[in-house]
VOLO-800363 format. One record per residue (C-alpha): x, y, z. Coordinates in steps of 0.001 Angstrom, whole numbers, padded with zeros to 6 digits, always signed. Example, Ala and Ser with C-alpha at 12.3 -4.5 7.8 and 13.67 -1.06 7.14 Angstrom:
2
+012300-004500+007800+013670-001060+007140
//
This chain:
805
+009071+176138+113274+011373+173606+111278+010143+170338+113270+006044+171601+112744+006844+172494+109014+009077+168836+108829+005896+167313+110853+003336+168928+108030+005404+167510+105175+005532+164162+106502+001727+164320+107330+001546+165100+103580+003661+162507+102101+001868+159818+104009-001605+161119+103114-000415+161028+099681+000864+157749+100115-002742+156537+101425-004570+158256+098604-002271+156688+096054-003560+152993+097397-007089+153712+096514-007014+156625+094573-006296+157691+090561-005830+160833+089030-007010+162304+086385-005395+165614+084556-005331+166965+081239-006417+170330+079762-009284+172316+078205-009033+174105+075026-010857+175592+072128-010397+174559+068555-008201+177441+067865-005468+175930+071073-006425+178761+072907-006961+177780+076786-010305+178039+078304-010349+179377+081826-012445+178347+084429-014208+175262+082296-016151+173111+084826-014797+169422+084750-017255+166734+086321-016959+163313+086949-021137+162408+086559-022382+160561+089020-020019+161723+091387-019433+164934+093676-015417+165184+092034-015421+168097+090191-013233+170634+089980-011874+174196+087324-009785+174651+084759-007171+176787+085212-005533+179992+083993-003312+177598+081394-006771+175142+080737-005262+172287+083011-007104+170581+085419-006620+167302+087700-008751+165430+089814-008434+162459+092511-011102+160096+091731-011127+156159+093390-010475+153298+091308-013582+152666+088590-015158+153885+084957-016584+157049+085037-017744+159568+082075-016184+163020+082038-017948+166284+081060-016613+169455+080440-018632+172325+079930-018107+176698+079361-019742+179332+078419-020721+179420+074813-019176+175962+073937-020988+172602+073692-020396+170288+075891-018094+167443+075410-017961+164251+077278-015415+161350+077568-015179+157937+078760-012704+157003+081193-010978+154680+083693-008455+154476+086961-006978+151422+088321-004042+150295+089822-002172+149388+086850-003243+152606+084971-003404+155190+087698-002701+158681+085656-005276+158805+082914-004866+161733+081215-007209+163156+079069-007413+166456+076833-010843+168056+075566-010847+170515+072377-014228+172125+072869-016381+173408+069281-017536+176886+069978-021397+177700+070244-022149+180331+067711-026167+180737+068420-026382+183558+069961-028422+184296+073179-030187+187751+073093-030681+189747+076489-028020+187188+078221-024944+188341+080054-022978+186204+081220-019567+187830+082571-016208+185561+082890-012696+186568+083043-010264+185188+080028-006669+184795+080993-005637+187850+079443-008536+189588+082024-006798+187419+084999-003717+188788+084607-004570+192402+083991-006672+192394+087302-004237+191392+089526-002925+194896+090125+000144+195270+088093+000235+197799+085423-000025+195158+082582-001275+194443+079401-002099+191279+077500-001787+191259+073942-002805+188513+072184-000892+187195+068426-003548+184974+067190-004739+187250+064466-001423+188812+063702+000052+185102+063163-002363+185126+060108-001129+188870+058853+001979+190023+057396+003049+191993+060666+005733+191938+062957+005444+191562+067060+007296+194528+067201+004035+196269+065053+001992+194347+067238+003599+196049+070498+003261+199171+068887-000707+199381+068759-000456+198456+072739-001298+201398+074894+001352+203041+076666+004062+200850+074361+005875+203055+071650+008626+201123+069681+011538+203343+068443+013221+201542+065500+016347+203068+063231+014755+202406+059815+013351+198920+058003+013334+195036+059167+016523+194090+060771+017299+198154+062246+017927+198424+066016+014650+198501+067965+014264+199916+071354+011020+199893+073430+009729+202738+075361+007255+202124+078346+005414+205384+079836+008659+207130+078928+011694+204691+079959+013340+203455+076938+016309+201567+075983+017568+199006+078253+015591+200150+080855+012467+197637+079727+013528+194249+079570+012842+191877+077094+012390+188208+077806+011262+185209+075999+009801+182969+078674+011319+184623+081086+014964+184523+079846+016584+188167+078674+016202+187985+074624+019356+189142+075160+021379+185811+075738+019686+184639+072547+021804+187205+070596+020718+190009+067756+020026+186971+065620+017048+186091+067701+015009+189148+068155+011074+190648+067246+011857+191316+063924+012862+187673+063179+010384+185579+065258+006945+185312+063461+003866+186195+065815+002852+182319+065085+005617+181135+067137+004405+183176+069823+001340+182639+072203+000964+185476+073975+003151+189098+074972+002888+190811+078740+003241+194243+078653+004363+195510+082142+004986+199243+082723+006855+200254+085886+006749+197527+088198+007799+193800+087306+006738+190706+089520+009190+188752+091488+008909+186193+089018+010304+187562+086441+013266+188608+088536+015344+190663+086069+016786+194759+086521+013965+195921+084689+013320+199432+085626+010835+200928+083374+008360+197991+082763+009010+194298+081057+007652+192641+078190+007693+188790+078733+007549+186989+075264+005629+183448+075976+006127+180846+072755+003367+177722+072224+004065+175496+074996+001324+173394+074597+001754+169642+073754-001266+169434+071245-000160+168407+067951-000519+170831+065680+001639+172465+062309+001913+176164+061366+003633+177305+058342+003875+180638+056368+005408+182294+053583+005412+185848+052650+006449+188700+049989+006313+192318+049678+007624+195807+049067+011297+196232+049395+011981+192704+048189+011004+191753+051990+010310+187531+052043+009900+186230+055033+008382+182558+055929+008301+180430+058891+007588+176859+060192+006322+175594+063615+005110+172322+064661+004863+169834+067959+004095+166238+067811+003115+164033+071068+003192+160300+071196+000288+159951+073796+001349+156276+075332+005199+157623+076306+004456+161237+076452+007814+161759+074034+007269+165174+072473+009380+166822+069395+008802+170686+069225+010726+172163+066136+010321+175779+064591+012604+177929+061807+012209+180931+060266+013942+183014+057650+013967+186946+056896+015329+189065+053974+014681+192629+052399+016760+194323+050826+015159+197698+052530+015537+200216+049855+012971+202142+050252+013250+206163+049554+014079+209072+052126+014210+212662+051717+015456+215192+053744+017981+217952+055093+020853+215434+055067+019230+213485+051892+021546+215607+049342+024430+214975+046704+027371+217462+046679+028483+218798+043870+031209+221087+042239+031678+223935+044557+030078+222386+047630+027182+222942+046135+024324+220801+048348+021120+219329+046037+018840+217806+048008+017144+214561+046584+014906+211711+046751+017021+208431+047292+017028+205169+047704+018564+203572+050446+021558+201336+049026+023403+199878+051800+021021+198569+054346+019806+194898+053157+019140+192292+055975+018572+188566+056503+018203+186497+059044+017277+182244+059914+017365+180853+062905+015670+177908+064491+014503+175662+067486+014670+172113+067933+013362+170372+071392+012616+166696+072245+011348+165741+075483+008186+164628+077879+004934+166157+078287+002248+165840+081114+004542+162314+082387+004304+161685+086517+007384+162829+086781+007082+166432+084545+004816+168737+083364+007241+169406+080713+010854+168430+079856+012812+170150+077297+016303+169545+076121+016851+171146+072528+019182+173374+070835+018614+176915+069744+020564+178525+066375+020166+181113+064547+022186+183879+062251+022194+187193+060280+023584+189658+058086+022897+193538+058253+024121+196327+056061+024866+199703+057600+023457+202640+055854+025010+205439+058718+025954+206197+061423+023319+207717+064871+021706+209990+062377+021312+209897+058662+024157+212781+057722+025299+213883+053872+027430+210665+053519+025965+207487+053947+028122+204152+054363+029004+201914+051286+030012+198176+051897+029807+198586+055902+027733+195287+057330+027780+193259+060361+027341+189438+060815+026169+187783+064026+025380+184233+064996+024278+182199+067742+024079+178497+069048+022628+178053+072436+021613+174791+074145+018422+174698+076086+016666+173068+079037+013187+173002+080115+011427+171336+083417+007962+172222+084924+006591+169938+087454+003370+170822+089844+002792+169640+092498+006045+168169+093260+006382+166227+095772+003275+167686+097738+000439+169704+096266+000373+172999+095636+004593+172755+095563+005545+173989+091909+009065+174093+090224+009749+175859+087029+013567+175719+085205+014642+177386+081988+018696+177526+081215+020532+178564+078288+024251+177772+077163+026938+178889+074125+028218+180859+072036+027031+184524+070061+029445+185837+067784+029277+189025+065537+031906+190795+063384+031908+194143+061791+033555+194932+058659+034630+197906+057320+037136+198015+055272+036414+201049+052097+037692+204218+052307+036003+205869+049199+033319+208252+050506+029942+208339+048575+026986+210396+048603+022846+209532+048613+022960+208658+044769+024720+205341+045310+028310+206770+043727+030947+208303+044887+031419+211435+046310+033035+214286+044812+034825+217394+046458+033911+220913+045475+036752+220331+042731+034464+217607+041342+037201+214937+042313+036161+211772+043784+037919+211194+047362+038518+209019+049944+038591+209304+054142+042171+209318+055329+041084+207318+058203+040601+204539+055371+036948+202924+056254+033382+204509+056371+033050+204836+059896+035752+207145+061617+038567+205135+063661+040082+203453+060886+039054+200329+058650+038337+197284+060914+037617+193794+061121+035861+193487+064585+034864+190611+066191+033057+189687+069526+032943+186593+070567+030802+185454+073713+030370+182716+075696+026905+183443+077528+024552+181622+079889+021308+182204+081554+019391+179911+084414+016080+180976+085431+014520+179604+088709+011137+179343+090476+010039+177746+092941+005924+178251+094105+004477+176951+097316+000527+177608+096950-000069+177172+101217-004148+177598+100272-006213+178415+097889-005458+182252+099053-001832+182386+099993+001371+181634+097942+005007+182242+098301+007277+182236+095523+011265+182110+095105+012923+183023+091969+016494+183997+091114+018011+184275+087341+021919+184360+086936+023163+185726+083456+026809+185621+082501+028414+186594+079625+032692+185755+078788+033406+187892+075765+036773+188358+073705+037345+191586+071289+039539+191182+068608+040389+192680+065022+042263+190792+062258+043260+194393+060939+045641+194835+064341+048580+193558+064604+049405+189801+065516+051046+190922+068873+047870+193057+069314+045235+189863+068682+047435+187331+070540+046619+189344+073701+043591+190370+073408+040994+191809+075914+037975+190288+077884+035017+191405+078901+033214+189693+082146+029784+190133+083320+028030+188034+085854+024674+189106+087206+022371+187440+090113+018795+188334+090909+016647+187094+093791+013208+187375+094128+010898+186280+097199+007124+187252+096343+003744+186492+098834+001090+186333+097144-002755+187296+099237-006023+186631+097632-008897+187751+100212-012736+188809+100414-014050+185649+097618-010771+186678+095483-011640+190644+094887-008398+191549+097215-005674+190563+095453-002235+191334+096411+001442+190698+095533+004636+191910+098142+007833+191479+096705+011786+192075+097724+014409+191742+094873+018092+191691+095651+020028+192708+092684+024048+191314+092282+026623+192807+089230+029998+192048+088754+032134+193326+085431+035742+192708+084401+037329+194555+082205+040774+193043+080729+042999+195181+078356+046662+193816+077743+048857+196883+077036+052806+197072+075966+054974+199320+078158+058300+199640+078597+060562+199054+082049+063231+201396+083133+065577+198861+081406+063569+199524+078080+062629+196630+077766+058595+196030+076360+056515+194137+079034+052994+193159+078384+050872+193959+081631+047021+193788+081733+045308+196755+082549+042121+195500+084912+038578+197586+085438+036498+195550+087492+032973+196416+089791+030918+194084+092347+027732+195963+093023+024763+194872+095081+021172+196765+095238+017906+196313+096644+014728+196358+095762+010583+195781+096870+007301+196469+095265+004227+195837+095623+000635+195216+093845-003120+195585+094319-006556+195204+092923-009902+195520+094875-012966+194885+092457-015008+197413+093969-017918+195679+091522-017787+192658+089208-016424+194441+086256-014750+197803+088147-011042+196786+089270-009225+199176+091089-005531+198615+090150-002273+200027+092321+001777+198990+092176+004646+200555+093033+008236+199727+093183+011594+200624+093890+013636+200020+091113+017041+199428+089938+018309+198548+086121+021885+197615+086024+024234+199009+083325+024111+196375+080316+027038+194772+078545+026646+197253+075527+027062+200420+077824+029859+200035+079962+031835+197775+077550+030515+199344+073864+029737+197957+070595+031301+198884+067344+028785+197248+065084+026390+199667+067187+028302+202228+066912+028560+202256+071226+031779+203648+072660+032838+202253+075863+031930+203412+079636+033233+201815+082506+032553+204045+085208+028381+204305+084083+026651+203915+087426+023204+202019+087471+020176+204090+086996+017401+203459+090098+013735+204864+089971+010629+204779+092027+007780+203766+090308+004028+204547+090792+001043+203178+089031-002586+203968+089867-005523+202700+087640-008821+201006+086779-010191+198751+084641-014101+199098+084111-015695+196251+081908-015949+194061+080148-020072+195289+079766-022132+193071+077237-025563+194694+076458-027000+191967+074050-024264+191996+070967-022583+194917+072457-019489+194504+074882-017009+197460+076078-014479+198140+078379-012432+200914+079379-009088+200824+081289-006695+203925+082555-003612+204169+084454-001625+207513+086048+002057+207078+086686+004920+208508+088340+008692+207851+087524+011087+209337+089907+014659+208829+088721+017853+208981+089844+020994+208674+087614+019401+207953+084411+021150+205980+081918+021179+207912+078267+022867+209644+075413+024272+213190+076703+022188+215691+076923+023555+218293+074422+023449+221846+074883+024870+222875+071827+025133+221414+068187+028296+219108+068752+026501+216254+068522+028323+213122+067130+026443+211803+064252+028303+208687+064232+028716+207150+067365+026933+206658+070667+028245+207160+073979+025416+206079+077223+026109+208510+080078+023990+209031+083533+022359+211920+082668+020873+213205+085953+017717+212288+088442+014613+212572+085936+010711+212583+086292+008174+210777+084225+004656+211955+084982+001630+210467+082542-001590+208679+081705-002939+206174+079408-005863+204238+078922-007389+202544+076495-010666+201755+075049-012541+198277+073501-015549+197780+071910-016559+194849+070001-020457+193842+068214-021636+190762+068116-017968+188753+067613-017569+190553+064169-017045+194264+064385-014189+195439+066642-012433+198898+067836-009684+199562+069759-008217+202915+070789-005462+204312+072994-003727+206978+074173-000722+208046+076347+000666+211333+077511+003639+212251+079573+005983+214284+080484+009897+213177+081285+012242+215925+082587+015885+215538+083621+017654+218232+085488+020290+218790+084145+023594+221370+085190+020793+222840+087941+018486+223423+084821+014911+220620+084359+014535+220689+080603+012678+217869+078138+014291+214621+077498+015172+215027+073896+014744+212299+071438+011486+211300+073231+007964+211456+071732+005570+212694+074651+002664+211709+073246+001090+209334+071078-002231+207546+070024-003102+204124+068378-006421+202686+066840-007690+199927+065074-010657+198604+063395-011389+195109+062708-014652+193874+061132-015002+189943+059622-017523+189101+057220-018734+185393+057911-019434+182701+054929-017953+184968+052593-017929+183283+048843-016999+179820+050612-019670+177765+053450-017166+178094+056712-014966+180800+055510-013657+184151+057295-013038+187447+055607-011416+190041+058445-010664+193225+057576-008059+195660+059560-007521+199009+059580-004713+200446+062170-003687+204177+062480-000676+205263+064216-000134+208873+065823+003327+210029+067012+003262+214374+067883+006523+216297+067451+009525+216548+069524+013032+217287+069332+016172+214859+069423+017798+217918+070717+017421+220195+073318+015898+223934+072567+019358+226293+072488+018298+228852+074894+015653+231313+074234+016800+231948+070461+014918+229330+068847+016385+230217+065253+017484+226477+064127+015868+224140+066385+013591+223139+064179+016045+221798+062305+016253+218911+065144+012875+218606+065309+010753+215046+063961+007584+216569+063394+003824+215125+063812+003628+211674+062292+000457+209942+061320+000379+206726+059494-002262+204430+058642-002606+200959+057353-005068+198210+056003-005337+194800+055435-007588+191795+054913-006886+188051+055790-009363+185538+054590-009465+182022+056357-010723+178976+053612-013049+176378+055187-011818+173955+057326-009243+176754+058249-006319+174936+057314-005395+177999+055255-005259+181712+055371-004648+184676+053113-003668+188261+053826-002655+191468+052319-001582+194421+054048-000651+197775+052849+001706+199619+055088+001249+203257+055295-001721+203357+052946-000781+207709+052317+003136+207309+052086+003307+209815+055002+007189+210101+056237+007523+209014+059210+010719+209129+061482+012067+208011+064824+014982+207505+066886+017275+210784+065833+015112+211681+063140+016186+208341+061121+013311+208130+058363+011122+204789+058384+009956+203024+055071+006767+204467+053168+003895+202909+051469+004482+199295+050964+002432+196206+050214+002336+192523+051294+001007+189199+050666+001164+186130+053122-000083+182890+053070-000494+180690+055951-001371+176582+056437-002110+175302+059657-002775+171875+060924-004109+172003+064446-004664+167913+065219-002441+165878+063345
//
């Protein structure tokens, strides 16, 4: 088999060869004015039979002899644009990009149906969802707000900008989704660099997957994956923003790439910054100040202790669309912030005063994408990641103060401190973790026809981290422990498309590689008494396996049948087995991984277009069987820590649910979208299934968009939103038996919030206002452990973009 395959290759090669004697190429990409990429444009050299397709990313390259030709491009409600160009020996890659100007006459009673990237990729069988950021670069939202309107998505965040954020997919939450920004785990990139800090206008486009993750992502993602792609493009374009709003909140941001098209040198460079000062009001049980006598008064407060900011950039310079890369990156990523803690795991009678936590990162960064290397259809992709993230803790007061802002007083009326000396129990510290962390990701495509593909990937992750406190003693810091992880993930994925491309089918095997080291010097003394400093080591090398697979059969031209399953494994993550304190995570060595079997089944029906109408309606039923799930404990009575977190296996669970979703849009200008998801996720639990607690079962999202064309200005855009968000109750506890007297205590009950906003784009579209109002009502709204979310609040943003400079 070696000598045929070494015997095909060489064929190759010389073919190659002989084409590049007579032969030129010509490559570039397709494009609206807005940078999205259009699919499927036709490319034709006139005159000729060459002619070829753009693909899913716009690009396109064809082999054309020696000569002048002209080159049209043509797609579905665009004009047609045509260029002049020319091969020959001296100049044999021409490369040449079209912007196409959108045809706004419309056509009444014709239908033409073509599938958009996002429509690509959610037909190929996974359970996935593409959610697009072009409008909600131009608002005053987050991604993480963005995710939250997705079906089947529910973000659980502990309070305002800056809190801890954890995504839950059809019921898996935590660490069990995996976030990645182009493919790399956010999580090398440090707290610093997260959703709440990068604006949606650095971002081209989120994947949503629920339960099953393709090979080439290749990451311990057992509940689903949401892949975070940033503008790669090499068009030169500028975006910059600058907002304000309730809470003090001012955020602004700054994006731009610039292409010298004779070398190909490209400079891509983007920074943001975030602050609020998140004092927005809470009420509640725990919302009280204590007075003589114990006495309890509940009242409306002001959070006091809870500001955040955070900056961070990217700079890259490199080569775009050369011979020798697609694209190649060498840059440096930084970034940095501060965040005040207001409590502890729940919000209890005495909030923190003067605890915060710093972090920072500096990472350098390498990029190279080259098709067709070496032979056709032979495509290499590399991402890496190197340095340091740092954060520190501090907390260092001992005074204990109540909701007011002041101090507390005990039922004598006397203000008092905690005799462990610092807010948070343990005793004051001055924590620091430093890390040394890298990240690789590898692929490697072989595309053997138009209708079979293999692909190789594998993604290593390490992490070298160092705990110390300047509040121990010196002998304490000067031997001080480490913490080792090292992590290895192989992927090999085939890849079937059959029957004119409505079979489509993905097989994939993952093989899944952990080690930890765990390094704690500790003083003993001999038999001679005599104090001897010996390192106490906890250490694990574990290796799993996993496979999946996914399907789609378009039964008709818009009904997709949709089916994926996989065997899953998510390995325990540096924060669970070895803590956190600015987290509030306590340590757990022996946590095992969690592994599930995951099941989706679905459709997609649409998109329909009856003259200005067009609709589509997707669904999906899944099935989570788990074993060893990784959690908090599952409490049976009311000893529940309120300040710190401990993540146990709680048990084999089951996650059993639906979504689907629902789009409607008229004539380009009026647009609906509405979803919903239901499950259920049990754990058994001492021989006993009961609820998951802390888990909302069921939720529902919709939004309304409608834009008003020519409005006051010739060329101008007026959009307005409307979003609603519906959360139904559940308990962060479980029920205490059959008396009920109490639980509802624990309970977060039904949630409903709604907001609006408008964004109006000037002529020429170089700049763009909005205004949003968050929770229009000032409904409370809560999440993870009952911790109460901000109310009403209001925002302006303005944004300037450049898109050819």
């Amino acid at each position: 088999m070696g000598k045929h395959l070494f015997t095909v290759l060489f064929l190759s090669i010389i073919s190659l060869q002989a084409q590049n004697n007579s032969e030129g190429v010509v490559f570039g990409r397709i494009q609206s004015e807005d940078g999205q990429p259009l699919t499927y444009a036709t490319i034709v050299l006139e005159g000729t039979d060459h002619g070829t397709l753009s693909d899913a990313d716009g690009n396109f390259e064809i082999n054309v002899p020696y000569g002048k030709y002209t080159l049209s491009v043509t797609f579905v409600g665009y004009f047609k644009a045509t260029k002049a160009i020319e091969t020959q020996p001296d100049n044999r890659r021409v490369r040449t990009n079209f912007i196409l100007k959108e045809n706004t006459e419309i056509l009444e009673g014709v239908t033409v149906n073509g599938k958009t990237k996002e429509t690509e990729l959610e037909t190929k069988g996974f359970a996935v969802n593409a959610v697009e950021t072009k409008e909600a670069g131009l608002r005053n939202i987050q991604a993480n707000e963005l995710l939250n309107t997705t079906v089947g998505v529910k973000i659980r965040q502990n309070g305002g900008l800056g809190s801890n954020v954890e995504y839950s997919l059809n019921g898996l939450s935590g660490s069990a989704v995996r976030i990645f920004i182009d493919g790399i785990p956010i999580s090398t990139y440090g707290s610093s660099f997260n959703l709440n800090s990068i604006p949606p206008s650095m971002i081209k486009q989120i994947e949503v997957y629920k339960g099953v993750v393709p090979g080439h992502l290749a990451d311990d993602a057992l509940g689903g994956a949401i892949n975070i792609q940033l503008h790669q493009e090499a068009r030169n374009n500028f975006n910059a923003s600058v907002s304000y709003g309730s809470f003090n909140t001012f955020q602004a941001s700054a994006n731009g790439v610039y292409r010298f098209d004779k070398s190909g040198f490209t400079v891509k460079a983007s920074v943001f910054h975030n602050y609020s000062d998140n004092d927005y009001e809470v009420s509640g049980r725990s919302v009280v100040v204590t007075g003589i006598g114990g006495v309890q008064t509940p009242i409306t407060a002001k959070r006091f202790n809870d500001a955040y900011r955070s900056t961070g950039g990217m700079v890259q310079i490199g080569y775009t669309d050369v011979k020798w890369a697609d694209q190649f990156f060498v840059g440096i990523t930084g970034s940095d912030d501060y965040k005040e803690v207001q409590h502890g795991a729940f919000m209890t009678i005495t909030p923190y005063k003067d605890r915060f936590m710093e972090s920072d990162a500096l990472l350098a960064n390498l990029t190279y994408q080259k098709r067709d290397l070496f032979t056709k259809g032979l495509d290499l992709s590399i991402h890496g990641l190197y340095g340091k993230r740092n954060r520190a803790v501090n907390d260092t007061v001992a005074w204990a103060y109540s909701w007011n802002g002041e101090r507390a007083i005990d039922f004598r009326g006397n203000e008092y401190q905690y005799s462990w000396g610092s807010q948070q129990e343990g005793g004051p510290t001055l924590a620091k973790i430093n890390r040394n962390v890298a990240s690789i990701r590898t692929g490697l495509s072989y595309a053997i026809n138009r209708n079979n593909k293999i692909l190789l990937n594998h993604v290593y992750n390490g992490i070298d981290r160092e705990d110390s406190d300047e509040l121990r003693s010196v002998l304490e810091n000067t031997f001080s422990g480490t913490r080792d992880l090292r992590k290895n993930i192989y992927s090999l994925t085939y890849e079937l498309n059959a029957f004119d491309n409505r079979l489509k089918t993905s097989l994939f095997g993952k093989y899944y590689q952990q080690k930890t080291t765990s390094i704690d010097p500790a003083i003993v003394t001999d038999s001679e008494g005599n104090n001897q400093i010996v390192d106490e080591i906890v250490s694990s090398n574990k290796t799993y396996e996993g496979y999946g697979f996914a399907l789609s059969y378009a039964l008709f031209p818009n009904l997709t049948l949709l089916s994926s399953a996989e065997k899953a494994v998510r390995l325990p993550n540096e924060t669970e087995i070895f803590g956190n304190d600015g987290d509030n995570v306590v340590a757990n060595s022996s946590i095992d991984p969690e592994q599930s079997n995951n099941y989706n089944l679905g459709f997609r029906l649409g998109t329909f277009s009856v003259k200005k109408h067009d609709f589509g309606i997707s669904t999906n039923f899944f099935v989570r069987n788990i074993k060893d799930r990784i959690g908090l404990p599952i409490e049976t009575s009311l000893n529940v820590d309120d300040e710190l977190i401990l993540y146990v296996n709680q048990g084999s669970g089951t996650s059993i649910g639906f979504d689907a979703q629902l789009d409607y849009t008229y004539n380009n200008n009026l647009g609906v979208n509405f979803n919903i998801s239901r499950f259920d996720l049990t754990v058994e639990n001492r021989g006993v299934e009961i609820d998951v607690p802390n888990t909302p079962f069921f939720t529902m999202n919709g939004s309304l968009r409608y834009a008003f064309n020519n409005l006051i200005q010739k060329n101008s855009r007026l959009n307005l939103f409307y979003t609603m968000y519906f959360t139904g109750e559940f308990s962060y506890l479980v029920p205490q038996g059959s008396n009920t007297v109490g639980d509802d205590f624990f309970k977060v009950p039904e949630q409903l919030s709604q907001d609006l906003g408008f964004s109006y784009t000037f002529p020429y579209k170089k700049f763009i206002l909005s205004f949003d109002i968050k929770n229009i009502f000032d409904r409370p709204v809560y999440d993870n452990l009952s911790v109460q979310k901000p109310g009403r609040a209001f925002y302006l943003k303005l944004n300037y973009i450049i898109n050819s400079i």
